[in-house]
C-alpha atoms as a printed R data frame, in Angstrom:
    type eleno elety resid chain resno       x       y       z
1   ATOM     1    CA   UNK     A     1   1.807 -37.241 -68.958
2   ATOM     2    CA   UNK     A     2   2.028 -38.320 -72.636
3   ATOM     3    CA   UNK     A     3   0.382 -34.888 -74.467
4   ATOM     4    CA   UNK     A     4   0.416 -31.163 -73.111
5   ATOM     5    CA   UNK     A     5  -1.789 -29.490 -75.648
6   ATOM     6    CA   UNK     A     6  -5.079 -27.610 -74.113
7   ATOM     7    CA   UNK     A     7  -6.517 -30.511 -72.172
8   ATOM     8    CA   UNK     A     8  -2.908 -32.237 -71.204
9   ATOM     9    CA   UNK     A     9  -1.549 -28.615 -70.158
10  ATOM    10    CA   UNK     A    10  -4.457 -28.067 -68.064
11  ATOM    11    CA   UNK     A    11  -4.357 -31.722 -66.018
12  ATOM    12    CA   UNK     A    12  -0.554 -31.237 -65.564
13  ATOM    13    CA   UNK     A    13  -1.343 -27.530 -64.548
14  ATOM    14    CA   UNK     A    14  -3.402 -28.850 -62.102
15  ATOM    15    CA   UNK     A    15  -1.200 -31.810 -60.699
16  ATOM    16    CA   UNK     A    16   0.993 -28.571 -60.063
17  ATOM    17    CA   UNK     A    17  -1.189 -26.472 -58.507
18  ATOM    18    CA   UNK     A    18  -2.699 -29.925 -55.906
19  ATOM    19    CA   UNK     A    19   0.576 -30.503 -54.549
20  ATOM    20    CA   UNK     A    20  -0.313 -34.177 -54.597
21  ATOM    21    CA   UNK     A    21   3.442 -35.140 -56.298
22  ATOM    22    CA   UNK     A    22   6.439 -32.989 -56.324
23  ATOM    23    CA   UNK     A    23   6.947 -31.326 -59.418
24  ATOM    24    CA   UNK     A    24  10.327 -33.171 -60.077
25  ATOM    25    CA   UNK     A    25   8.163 -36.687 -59.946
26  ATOM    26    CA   UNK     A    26   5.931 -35.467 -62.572
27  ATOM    27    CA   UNK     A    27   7.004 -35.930 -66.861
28  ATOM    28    CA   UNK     A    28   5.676 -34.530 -69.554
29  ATOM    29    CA   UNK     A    29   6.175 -35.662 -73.193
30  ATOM    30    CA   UNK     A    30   5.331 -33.222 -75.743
31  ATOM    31    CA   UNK     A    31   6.826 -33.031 -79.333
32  ATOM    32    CA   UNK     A    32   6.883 -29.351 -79.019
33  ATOM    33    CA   UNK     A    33   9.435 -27.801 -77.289
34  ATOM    34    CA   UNK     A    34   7.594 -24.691 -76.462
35  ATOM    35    CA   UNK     A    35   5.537 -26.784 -74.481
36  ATOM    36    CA   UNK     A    36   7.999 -28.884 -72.283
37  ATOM    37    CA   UNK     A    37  10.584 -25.475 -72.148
38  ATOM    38    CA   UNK     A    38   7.257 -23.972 -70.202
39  ATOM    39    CA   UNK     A    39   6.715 -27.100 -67.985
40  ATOM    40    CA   UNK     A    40  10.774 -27.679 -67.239
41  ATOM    41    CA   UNK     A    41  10.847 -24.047 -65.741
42  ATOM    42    CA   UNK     A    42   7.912 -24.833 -63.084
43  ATOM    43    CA   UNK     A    43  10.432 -28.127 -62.166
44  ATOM    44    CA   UNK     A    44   8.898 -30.934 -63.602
45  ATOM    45    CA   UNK     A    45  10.720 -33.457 -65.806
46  ATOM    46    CA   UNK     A    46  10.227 -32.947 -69.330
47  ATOM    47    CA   UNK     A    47  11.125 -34.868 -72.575
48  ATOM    48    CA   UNK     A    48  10.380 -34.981 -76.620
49  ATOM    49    CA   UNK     A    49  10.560 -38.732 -76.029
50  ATOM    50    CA   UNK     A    50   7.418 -40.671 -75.415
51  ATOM    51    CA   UNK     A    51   8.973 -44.011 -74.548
52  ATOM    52    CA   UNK     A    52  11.436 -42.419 -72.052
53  ATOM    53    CA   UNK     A    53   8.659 -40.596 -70.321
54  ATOM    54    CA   UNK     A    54   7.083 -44.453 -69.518
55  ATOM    55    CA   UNK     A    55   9.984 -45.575 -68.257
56  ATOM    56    CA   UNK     A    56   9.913 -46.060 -64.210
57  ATOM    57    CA   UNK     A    57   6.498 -44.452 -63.784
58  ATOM    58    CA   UNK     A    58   3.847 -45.852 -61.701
59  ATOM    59    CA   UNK     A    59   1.248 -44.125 -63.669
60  ATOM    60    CA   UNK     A    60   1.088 -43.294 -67.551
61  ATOM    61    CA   UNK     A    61  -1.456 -40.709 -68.895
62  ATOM    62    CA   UNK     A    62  -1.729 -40.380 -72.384
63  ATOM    63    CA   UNK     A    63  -3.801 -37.357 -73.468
64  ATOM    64    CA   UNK     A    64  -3.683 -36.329 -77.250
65  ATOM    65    CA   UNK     A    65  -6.318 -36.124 -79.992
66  ATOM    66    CA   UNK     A    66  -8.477 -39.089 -80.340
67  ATOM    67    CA   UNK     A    67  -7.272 -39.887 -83.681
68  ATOM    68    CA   UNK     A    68  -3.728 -39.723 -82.187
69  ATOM    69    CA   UNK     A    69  -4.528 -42.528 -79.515
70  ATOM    70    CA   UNK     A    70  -3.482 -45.298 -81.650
71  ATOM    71    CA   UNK     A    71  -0.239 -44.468 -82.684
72  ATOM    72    CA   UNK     A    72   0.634 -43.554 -79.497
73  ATOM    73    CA   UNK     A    73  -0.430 -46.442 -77.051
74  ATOM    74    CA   UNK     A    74   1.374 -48.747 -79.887
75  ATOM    75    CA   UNK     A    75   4.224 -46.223 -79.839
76  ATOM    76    CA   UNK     A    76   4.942 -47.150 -75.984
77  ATOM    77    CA   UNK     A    77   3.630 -50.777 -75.744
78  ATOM    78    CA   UNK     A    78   7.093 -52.271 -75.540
79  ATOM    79    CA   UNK     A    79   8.138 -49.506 -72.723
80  ATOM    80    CA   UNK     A    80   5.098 -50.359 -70.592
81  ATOM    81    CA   UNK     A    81   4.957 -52.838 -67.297
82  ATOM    82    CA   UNK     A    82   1.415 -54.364 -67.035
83  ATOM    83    CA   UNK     A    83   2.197 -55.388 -63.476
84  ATOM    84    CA   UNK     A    84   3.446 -51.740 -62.248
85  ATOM    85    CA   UNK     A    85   1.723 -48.936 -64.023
86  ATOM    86    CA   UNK     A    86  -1.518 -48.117 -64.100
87  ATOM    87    CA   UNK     A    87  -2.588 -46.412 -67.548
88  ATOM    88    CA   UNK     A    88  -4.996 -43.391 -68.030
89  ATOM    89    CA   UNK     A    89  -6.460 -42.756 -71.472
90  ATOM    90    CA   UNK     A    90  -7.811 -38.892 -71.748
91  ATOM    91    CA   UNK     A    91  -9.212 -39.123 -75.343
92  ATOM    92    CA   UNK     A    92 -13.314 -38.704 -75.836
93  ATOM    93    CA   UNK     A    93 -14.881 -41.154 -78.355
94  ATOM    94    CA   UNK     A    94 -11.762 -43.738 -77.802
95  ATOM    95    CA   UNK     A    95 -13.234 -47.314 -76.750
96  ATOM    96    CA   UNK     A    96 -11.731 -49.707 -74.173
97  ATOM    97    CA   UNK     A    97 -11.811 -52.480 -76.802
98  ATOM    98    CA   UNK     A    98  -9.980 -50.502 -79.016
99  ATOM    99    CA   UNK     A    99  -7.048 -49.797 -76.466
100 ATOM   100    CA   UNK     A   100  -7.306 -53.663 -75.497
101 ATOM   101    CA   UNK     A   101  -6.855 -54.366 -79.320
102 ATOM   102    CA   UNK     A   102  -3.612 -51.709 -79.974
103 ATOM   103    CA   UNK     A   103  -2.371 -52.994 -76.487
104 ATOM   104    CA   UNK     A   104  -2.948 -56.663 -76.128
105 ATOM   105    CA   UNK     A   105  -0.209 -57.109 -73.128
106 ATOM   106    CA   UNK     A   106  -2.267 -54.061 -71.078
107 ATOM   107    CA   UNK     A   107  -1.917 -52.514 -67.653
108 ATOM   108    CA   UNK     A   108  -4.835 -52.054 -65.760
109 ATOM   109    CA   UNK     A   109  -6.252 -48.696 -67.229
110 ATOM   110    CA   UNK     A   110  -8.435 -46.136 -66.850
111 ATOM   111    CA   UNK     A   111 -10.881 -44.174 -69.322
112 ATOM   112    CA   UNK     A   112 -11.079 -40.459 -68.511
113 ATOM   113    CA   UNK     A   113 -13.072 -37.331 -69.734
114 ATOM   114    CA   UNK     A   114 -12.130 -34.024 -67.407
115 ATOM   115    CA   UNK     A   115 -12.318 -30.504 -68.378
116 ATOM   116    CA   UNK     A   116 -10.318 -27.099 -69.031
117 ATOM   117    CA   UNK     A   117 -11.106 -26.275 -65.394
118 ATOM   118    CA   UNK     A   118  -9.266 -28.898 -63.882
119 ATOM   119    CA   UNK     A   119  -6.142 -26.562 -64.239
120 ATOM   120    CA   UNK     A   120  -7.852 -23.995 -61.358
121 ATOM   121    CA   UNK     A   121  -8.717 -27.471 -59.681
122 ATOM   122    CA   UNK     A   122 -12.543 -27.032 -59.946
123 ATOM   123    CA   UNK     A   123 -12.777 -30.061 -62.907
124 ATOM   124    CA   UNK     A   124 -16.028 -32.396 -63.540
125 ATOM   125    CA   UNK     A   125 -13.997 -35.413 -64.355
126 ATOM   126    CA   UNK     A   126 -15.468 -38.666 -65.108
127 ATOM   127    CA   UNK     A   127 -13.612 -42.364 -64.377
128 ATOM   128    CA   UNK     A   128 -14.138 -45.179 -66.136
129 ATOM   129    CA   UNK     A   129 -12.041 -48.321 -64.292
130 ATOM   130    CA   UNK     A   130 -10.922 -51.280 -66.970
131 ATOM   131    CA   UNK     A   131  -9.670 -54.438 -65.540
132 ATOM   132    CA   UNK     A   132  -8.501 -51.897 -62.527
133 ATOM   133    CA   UNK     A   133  -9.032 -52.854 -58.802
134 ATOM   134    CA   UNK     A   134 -11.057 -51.020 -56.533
135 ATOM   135    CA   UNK     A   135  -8.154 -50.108 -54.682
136 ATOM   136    CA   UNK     A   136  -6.197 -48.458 -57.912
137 ATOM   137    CA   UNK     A   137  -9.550 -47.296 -58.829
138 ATOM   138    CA   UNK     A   138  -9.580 -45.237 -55.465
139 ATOM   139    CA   UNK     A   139  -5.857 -44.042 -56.205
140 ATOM   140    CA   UNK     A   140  -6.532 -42.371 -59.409
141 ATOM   141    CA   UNK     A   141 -10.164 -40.570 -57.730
142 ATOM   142    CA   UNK     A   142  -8.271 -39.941 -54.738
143 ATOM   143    CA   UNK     A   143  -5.508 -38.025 -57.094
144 ATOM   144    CA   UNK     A   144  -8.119 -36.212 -59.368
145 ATOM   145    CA   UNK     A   145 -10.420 -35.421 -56.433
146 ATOM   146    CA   UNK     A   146  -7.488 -32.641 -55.739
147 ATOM   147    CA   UNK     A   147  -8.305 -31.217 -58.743
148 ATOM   148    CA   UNK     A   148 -11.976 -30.786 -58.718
149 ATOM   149    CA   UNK     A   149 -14.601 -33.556 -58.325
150 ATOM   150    CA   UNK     A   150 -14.394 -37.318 -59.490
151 ATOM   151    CA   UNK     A   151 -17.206 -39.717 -60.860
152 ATOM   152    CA   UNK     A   152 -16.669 -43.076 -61.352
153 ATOM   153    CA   UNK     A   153 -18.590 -44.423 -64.234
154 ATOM   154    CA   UNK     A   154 -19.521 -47.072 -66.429
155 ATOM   155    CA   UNK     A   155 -18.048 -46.433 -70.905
156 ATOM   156    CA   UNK     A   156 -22.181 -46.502 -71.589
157 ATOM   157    CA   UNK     A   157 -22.316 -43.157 -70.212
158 ATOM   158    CA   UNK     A   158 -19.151 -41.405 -70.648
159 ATOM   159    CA   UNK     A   159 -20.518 -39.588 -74.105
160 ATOM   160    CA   UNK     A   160 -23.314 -37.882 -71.828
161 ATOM   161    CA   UNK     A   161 -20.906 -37.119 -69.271
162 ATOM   162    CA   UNK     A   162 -18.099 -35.238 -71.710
163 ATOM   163    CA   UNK     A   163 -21.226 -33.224 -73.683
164 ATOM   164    CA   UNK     A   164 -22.360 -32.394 -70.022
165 ATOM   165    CA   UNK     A   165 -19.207 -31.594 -67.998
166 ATOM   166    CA   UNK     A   166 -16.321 -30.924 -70.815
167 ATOM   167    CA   UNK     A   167 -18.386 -29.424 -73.555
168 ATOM   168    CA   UNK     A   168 -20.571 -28.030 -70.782
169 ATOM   169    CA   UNK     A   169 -18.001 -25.696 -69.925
170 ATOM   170    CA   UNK     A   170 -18.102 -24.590 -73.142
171 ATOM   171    CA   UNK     A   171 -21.871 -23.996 -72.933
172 ATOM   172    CA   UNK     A   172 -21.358 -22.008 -69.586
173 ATOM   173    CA   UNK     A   173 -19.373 -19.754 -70.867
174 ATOM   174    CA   UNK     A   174 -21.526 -18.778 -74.125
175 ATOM   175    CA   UNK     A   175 -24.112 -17.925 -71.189
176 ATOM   176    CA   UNK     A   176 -21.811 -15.889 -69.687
177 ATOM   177    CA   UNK     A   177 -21.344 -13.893 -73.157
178 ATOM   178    CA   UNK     A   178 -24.575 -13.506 -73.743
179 ATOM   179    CA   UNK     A   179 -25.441 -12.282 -70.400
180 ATOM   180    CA   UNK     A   180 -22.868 -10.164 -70.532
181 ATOM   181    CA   UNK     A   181 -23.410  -8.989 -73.744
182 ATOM   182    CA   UNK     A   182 -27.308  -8.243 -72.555
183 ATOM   183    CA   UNK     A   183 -25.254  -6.469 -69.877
184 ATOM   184    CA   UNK     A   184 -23.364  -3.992 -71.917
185 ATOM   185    CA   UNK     A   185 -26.761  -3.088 -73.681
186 ATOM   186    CA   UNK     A   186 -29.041  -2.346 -70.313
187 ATOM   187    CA   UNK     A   187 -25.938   0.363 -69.265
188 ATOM   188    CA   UNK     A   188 -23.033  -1.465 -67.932
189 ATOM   189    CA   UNK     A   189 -18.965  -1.450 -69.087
190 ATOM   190    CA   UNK     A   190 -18.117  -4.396 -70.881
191 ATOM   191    CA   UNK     A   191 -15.977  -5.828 -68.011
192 ATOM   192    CA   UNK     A   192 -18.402  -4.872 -65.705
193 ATOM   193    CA   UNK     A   193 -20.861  -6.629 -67.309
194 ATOM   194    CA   UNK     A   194 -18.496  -9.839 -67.740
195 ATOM   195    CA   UNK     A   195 -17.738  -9.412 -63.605
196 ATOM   196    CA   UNK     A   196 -21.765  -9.244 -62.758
197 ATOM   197    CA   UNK     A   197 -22.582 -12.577 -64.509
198 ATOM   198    CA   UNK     A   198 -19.683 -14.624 -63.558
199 ATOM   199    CA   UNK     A   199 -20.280 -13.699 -59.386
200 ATOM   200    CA   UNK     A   200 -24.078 -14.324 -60.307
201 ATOM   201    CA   UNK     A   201 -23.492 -17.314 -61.628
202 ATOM   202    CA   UNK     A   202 -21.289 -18.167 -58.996
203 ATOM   203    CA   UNK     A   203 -23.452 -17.742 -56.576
204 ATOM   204    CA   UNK     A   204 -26.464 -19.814 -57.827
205 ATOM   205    CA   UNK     A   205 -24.188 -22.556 -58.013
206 ATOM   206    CA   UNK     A   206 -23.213 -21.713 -53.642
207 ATOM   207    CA   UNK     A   207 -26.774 -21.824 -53.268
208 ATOM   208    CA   UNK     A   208 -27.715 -25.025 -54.839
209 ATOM   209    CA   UNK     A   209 -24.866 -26.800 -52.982
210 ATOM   210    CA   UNK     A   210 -25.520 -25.423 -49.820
211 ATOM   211    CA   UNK     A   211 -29.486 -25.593 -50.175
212 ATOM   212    CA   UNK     A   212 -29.507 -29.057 -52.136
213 ATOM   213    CA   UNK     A   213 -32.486 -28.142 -53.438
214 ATOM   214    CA   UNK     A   214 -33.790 -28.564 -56.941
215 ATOM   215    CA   UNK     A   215 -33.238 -25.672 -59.162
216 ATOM   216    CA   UNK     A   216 -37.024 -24.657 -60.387
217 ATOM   217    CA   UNK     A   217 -37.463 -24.646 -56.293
218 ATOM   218    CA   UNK     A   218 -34.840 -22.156 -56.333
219 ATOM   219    CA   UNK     A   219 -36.155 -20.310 -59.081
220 ATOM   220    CA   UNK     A   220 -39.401 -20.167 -56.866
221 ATOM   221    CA   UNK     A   221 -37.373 -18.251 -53.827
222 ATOM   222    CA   UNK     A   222 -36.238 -15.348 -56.254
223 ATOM   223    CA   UNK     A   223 -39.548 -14.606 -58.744
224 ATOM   224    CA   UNK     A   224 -42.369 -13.554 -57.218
225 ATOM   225    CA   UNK     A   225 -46.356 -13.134 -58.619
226 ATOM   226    CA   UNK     A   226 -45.860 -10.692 -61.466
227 ATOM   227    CA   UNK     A   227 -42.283  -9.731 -60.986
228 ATOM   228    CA   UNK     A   228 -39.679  -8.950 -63.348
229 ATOM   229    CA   UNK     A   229 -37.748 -12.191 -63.251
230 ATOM   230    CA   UNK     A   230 -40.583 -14.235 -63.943
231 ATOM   231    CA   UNK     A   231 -41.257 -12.030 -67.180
232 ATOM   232    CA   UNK     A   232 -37.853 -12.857 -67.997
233 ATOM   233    CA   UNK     A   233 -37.822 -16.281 -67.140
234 ATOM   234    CA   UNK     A   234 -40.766 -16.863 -69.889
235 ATOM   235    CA   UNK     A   235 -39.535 -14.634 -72.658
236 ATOM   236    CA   UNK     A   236 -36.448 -17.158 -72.660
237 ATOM   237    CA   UNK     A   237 -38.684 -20.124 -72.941
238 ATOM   238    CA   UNK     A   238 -40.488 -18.258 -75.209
239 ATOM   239    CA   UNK     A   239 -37.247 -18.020 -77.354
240 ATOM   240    CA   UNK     A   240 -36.995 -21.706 -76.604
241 ATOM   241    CA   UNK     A   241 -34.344 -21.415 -73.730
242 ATOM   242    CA   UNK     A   242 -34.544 -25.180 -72.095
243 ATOM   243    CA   UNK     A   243 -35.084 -26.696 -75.311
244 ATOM   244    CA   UNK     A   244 -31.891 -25.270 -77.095
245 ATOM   245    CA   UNK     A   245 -29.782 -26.183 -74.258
246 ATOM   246    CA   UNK     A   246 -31.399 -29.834 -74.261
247 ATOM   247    CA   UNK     A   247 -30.767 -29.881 -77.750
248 ATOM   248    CA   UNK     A   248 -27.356 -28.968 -77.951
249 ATOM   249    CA   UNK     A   249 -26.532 -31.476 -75.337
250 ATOM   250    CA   UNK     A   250 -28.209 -34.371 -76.933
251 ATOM   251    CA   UNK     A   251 -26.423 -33.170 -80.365
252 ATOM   252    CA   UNK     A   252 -22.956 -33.457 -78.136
253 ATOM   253    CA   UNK     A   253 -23.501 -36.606 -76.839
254 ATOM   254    CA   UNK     A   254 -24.121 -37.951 -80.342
């Protein structure tokens, strides 16, 4: 793992945590030492050095800021094997033709957009195979599967999926403030409050999954003919709930 800042720290977090690989067979490269001193203590391999972390690794993950991509891949061209490693780029807005162009000699390699959660193993991560075969296609879902669930994808739609899954995360938890926030106003403690939504939330998702059925049809179970959930059900669309969650999405994905 080339990069252990928020969304690096979290996938290595979660390698951890999934057992999949021993610690020891697991390297991170990070410039700061902070970061690797944290990593080296939970047994994992750890250097400063970017090329040395390529060396003798099956599978290379480089996961920095998308302006960092660049200097990076052309940073360990000359260290990688493009008939034994399989690379994984973690960067949204970073284009297979661009990683084709910085790495002409390429491995077989793999676009990727997870999120935060993926270090409590509960990510939405989505897969985007390049010149990969279905076979080391099914080795890098089978390995993130352990850490939460796996889509495979075409690049088209990989902008949708990060303002739906990664930023989405985001947008989940500005619910929960507000809810909780709403919370602390009807009566309740502020971590009280905080407790209530997430289990609430928690459990609409159990329901869904279990029920498969379509959310509005699950809506239907819980309001009934003048109740108080319908009333506030329509004073959110009145404040133009589903429309400013549409809206932020589509403003993501752009």
């Amino acid at each position: 793992m080339i990069g252990a800042g928020a969304m690096g720290g979290a996938t290595v977090e979660g390698l951890i945590k999934s057992e999949y690989f021993k610690n020891e067979d697991i390297t991170v490269a990070d410039p700061s030492l902070q970061v690797v001193e944290k990593f080296a203590k939970q047994g994992v391999s750890v250097t400063t050095d970017n090329q040395m972390a390529v060396q003798d690794t099956d599978i290379v993950c480089v996961c920095v800021k998308p302006w960092l991509v660049e200097q990076v891949l052309k940073n360990i061209k000359d260290s990688l094997d493009p008939k034994k490693q399989l690379l994984i780029v973690i960067a949204a807005g970073v284009s297979s033709t661009k990683i084709k162009e910085w790495l002409p000699d390429c491995p077989p390699f793999f676009l990727m957009i997870p999120n935060i959660a993926i270090a409590q193993l509960a990510s939405m991560t989505f897969l985007v195979p390049v010149s990969a075969t279905s076979e080391q296609t099914q080795l890098i879902k089978d390995i993130f599967n352990k850490m939460g669930k796996t889509i495979i994808t075409d690049e088209q739609h990989l902008a949708a999926g990060t303002t739906l899954a990664s930023c989405g995360i985001a947008y989940a938890m500005r619910y929960i403030r507000a809810a909780s926030e709403g919370g602390v106003e009807l009566g309740f403690k502020a971590d009280e409050a905080k407790q209530i939504v997430m289990q609430t939330m928690k459990g609409a998702v159990k329901l869904l999954q279990a029920s498969g059925l379509h959310p509005e049809a699950a809506i239907d179970l819980v309001t009934t003919p003048g109740g108080v959930t319908i009333k506030g059900l329509n004073e959110m669309e009145h404040a133009g709930f589903t429309s400013a969650v549409i809206r932020g999405l589509k403003a993501g994905a752009k």
